[in-house]
C-alpha positions in Angstrom: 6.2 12.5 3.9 8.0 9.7 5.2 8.4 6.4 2.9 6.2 3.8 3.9 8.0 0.6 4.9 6.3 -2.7 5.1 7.4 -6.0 6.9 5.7 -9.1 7.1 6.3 -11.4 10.4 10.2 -12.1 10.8 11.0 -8.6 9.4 11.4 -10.2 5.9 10.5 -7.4 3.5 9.1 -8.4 0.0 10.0 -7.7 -3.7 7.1 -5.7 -3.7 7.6 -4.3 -0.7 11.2 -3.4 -1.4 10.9 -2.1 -4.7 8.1 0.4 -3.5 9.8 1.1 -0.5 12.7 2.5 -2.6 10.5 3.8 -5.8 9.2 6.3 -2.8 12.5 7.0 -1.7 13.7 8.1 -5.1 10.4 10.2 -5.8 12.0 12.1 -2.4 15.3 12.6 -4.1 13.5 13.4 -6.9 15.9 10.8 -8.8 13.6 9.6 -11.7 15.2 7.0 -13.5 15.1 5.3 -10.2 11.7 5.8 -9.6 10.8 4.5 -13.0 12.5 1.6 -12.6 11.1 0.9 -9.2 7.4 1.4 -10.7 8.5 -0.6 -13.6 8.9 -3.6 -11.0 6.0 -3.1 -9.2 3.6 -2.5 -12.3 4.7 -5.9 -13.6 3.8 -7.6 -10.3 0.4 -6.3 -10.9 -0.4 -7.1 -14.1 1.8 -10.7 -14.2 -0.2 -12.6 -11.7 -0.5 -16.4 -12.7 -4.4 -17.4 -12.9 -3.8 -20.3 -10.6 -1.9 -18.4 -7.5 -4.0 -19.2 -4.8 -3.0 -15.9 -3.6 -1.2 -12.7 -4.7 2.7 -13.3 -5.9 4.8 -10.2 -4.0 8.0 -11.7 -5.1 10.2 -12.7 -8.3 12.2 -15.7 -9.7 13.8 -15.9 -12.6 12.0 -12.8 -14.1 8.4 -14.4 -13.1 6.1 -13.3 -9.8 7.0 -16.3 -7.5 7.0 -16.9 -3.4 6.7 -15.2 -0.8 2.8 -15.4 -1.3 0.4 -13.3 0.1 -2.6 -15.8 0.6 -5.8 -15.0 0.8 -8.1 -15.7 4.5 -4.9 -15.9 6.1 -3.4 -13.8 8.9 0.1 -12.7 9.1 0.6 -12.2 5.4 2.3 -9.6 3.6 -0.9 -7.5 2.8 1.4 -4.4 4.1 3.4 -4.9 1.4 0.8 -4.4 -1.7 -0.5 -1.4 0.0 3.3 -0.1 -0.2 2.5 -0.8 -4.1 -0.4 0.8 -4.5 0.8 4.1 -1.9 4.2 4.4 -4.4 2.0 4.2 -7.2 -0.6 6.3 -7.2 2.5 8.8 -5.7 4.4 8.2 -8.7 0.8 9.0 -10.9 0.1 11.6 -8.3 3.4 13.1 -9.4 4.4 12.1 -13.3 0.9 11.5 -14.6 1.9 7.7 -15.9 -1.8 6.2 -16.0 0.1 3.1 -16.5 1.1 3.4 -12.5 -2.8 4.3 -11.9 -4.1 1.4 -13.2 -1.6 -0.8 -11.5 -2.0 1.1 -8.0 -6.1 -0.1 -8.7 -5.1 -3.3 -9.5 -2.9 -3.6 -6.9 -5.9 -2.6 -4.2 -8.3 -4.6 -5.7 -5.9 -7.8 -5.1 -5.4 -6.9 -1.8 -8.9 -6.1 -0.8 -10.4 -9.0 -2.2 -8.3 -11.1 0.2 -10.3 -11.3 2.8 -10.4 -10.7 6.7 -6.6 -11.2 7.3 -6.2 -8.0 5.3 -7.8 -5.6 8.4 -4.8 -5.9 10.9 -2.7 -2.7 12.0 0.2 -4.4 10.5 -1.5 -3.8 7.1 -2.4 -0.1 7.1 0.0 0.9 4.4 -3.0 -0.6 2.8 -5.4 2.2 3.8 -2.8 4.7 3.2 -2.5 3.6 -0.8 -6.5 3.8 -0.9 -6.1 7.0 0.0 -3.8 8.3 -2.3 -6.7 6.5 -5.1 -9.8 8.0 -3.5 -7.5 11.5 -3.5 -6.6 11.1 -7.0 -9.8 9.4 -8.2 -12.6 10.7 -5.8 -14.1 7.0 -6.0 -16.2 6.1 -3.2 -14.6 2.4 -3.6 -11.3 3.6 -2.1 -12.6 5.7 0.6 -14.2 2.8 2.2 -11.0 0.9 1.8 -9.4 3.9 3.9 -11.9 4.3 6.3 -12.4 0.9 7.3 -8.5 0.7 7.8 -8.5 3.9 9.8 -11.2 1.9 11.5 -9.2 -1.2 12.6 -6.3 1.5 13.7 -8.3 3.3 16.0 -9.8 0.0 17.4 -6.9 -1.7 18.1 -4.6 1.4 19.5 -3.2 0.7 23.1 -4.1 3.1 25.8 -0.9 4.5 25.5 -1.2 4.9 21.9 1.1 2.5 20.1 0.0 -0.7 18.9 0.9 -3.7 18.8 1.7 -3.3 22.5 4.3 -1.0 21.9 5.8 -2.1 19.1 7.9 0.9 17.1 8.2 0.0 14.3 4.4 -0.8 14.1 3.2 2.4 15.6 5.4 4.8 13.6 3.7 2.8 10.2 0.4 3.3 11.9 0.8 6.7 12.9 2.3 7.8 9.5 -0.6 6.0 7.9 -3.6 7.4 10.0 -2.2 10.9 9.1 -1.2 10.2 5.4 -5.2 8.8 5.3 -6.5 11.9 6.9 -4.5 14.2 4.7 -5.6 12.1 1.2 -9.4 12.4 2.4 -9.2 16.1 3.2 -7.2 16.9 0.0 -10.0 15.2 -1.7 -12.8 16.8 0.0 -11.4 20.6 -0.9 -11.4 19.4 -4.5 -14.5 18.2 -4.4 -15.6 21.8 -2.8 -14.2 23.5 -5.9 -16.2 21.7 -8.2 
């Protein structure tokens, strides 16, 4: 499976974004140490959110979650980024059986969900991909919903020629990754479900 990426506008990737980026990459090298570390990072940007952010902090300074911010009711935020989090995470469960990166990877969606509107772009479908992953590993309906309203938005907004963002790459190979990574997660879940 390819390694989800996620870019906000300017092509500026996040801590968060990074540090799941390459967590996933070193679960596909099957280098562990690295993908501790990289869950390490992103577990404590979960669970170290100040109570007066007006938004979610995807970034660090001085060992502390600090700017970029992904604000909430706001378009072109970096709501891509903490579904990056949540997709390495509930991988890196998926894979090692930490519940520690479970209940990050839920806290993690719950942030980004709660957000509002701006969250349902194409640019954010890592987002629907790392609810996926959850409803596949949890089998709550919460998550589902999170996945099939992004899968949703991605099949509204696909051009006739089917990319998005009018023919953006970079875009449609995240978007294209995701729908199928969604599709997969939902169908893995449905055969366990079958065997119960």
């Amino acid at each position: 499976m390819t390694a989800p990426c996620a870019q906000f506008p300017g092509g500026q990737t996040t801590a968060l974004g990074t540090f799941a980026g390459d967590g996933w990459a070193a679960l596909d090298r099957e280098d562990a140490d690295a993908a501790a570390a990289a869950a390490q990072r992103c577990r404590r940007l979960a669970w170290e959110q100040p109570d007066d952010a007006p938004g979610v902090l995807v970034g660090w300074q001085d060992d502390h979650p600090a700017e970029p911010l992904a604000r909430a009711h706001a378009d072109g935020q970096p709501y891509g980024d903490i579904g990056a989090g949540v997709a390495f995470l509930a991988r890196r469960f998926e894979e090692g059986g930490d519940v520690e990166d479970l209940d990050a990877a839920v806290e993690l969606h719950d942030l980004v969900v709660a957000l509002g509107e701006g969250v349902w772009e194409p640019a954010n479908a890592l987002v629907g991909w790392g609810s996926a992953l959850l409803y596949e590993i949890t089998g709550e309906d919460a998550f589902l919903a999170t996945t099939e309203r992004m899968a949703d938005v991605l099949a509204e907004t696909q051009g006739s020629d089917g990319s998005w963002g009018g023919g953006d790459p970079m875009l449609t190979e995240i978007a294209v990754a995701a729908l199928v990574a969604m599709a997969d997660a939902v169908e893995a879940r449905a055969q366990v479900d079958e065997g119960d």
